[in-house]
DOBA-561085 format. One record per residue (C-alpha): residue number from 0; residue in three letters; chain; x, y, z. Coordinates in Angstrom, 3 decimals, padded with zeros to 6 digits. Each point is the difference from the previous one (the first is absolute). Last residue first. Example, Ala and Ser with C-alpha at 12.3 -4.5 7.8 and 13.67 -1.06 7.14 Angstrom:
  ronu  vexkol  kolvex         X         Y         Z
     1     Ser       A   013.670  -001.060   007.140
     0     Ala       A  -001.370  -003.440   000.660
END
This chain:
  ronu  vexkol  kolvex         X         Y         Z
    98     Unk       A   049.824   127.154   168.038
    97     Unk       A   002.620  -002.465   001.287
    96     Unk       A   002.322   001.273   002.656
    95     Unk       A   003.035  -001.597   000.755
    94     Unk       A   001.899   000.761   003.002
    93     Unk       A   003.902   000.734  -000.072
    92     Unk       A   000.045   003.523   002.336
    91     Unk       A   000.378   002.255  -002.898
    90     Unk       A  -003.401  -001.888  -001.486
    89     Unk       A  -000.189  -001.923  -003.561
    88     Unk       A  -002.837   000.106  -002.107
    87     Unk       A  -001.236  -002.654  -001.470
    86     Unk       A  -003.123   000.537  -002.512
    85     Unk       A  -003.089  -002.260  -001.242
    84     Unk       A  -001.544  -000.214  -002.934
    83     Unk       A   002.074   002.088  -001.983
    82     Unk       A  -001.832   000.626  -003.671
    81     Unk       A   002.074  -000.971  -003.062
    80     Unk       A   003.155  -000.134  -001.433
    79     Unk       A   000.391   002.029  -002.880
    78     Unk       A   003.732   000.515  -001.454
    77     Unk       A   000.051  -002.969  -002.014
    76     Unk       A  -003.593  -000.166  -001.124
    75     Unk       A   000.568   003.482  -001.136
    74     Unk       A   002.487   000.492  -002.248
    73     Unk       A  -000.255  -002.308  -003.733
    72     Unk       A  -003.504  -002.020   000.687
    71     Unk       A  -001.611   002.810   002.202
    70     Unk       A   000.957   002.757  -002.272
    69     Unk       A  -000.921  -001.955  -002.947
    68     Unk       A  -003.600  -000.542   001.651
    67     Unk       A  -000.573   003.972   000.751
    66     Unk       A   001.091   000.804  -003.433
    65     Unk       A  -002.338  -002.546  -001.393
    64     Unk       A  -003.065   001.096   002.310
    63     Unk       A   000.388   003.232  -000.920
    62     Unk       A   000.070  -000.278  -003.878
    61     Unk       A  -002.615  -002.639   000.716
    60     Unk       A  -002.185   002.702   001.826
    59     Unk       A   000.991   003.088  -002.100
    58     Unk       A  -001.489  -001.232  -003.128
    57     Unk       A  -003.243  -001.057   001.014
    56     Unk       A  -000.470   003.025   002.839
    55     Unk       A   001.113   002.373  -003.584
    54     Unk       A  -004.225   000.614  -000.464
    53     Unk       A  -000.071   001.669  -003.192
    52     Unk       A  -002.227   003.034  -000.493
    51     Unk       A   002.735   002.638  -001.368
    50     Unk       A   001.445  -003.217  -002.308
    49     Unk       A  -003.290   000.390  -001.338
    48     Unk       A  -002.211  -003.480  -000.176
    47     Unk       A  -003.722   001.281   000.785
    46     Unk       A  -001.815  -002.419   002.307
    45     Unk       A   000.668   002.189   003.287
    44     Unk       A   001.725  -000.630   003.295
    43     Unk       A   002.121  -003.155  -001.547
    42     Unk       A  -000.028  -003.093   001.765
    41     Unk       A   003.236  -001.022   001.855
    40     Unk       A  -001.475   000.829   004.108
    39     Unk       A  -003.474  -002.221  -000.844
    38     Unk       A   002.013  -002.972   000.851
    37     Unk       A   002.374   001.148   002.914
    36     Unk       A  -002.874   001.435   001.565
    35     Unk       A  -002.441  -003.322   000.125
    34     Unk       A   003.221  -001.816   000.939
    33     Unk       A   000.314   002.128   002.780
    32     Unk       A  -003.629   000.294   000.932
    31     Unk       A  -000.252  -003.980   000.320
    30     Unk       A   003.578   000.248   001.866
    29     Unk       A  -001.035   002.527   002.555
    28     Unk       A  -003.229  -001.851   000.475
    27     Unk       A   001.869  -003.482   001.034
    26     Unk       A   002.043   002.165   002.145
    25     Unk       A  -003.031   001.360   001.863
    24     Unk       A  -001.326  -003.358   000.497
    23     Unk       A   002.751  -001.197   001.075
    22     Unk       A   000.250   002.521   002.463
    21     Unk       A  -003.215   000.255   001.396
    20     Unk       A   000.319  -003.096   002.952
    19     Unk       A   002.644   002.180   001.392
    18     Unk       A   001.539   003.621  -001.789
    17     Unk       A   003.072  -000.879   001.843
    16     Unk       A   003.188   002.323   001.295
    15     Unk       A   002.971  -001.059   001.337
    14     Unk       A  -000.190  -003.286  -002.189
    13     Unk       A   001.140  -003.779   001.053
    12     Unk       A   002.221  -001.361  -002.073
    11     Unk       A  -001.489  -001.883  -002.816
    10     Unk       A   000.335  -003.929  -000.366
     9     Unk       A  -003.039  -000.958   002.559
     8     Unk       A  -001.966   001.836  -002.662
     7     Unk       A   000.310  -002.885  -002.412
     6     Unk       A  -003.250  -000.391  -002.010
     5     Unk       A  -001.498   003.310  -000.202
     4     Unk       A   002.346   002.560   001.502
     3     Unk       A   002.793  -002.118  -002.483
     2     Unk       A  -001.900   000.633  -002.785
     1     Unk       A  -000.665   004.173   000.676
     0     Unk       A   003.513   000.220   000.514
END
């Protein structure tokens, strides 16, 4: 999202709600911090190696992350369809009405 806001913006719908000229620059310091997070989030909490003091975040992330990616490869791309853009709804009287 962040690419397209930068060179393609023209391509997004327009947005209900807009942070203006900030948002970019807001993203761009979401995703800094992210990746900053994401790092420092598999280090251990103390230099000692007991099981007691092991940090399970670099375990449980690819565990995670390979049941979520079998699900989507066996189930869930074919049940999944997406976000609605735009919606028809049809009247008693026969008139459309797009929301």
């Amino acid at each position: 999202m962040l690419h397209r806001r930068v060179y393609n913006p023209e391509s997004l719908p327009e947005a209900k709600y807009t942070l203006g000229p900030f948002g970019v620059v807001i993203n761009i310091a979401a995703l800094v911090y992210t990746a900053f997070a994401f790092f420092w989030s598999f280090w251990p909490n103390k230099s000692t190696r007991l099981l007691e003091d092991f940090n399970w975040a670099i375990v449980m992330f690819p565990a995670a992350f390979f049941v979520a990616t079998s699900d989507w490869l066996i189930r869930a791309r074919h049940v999944y369809f997406g976000p609605v853009r735009e919606v028809v709804v049809a009247v008693g009287d026969g008139n459309r009405v797009t929301t």
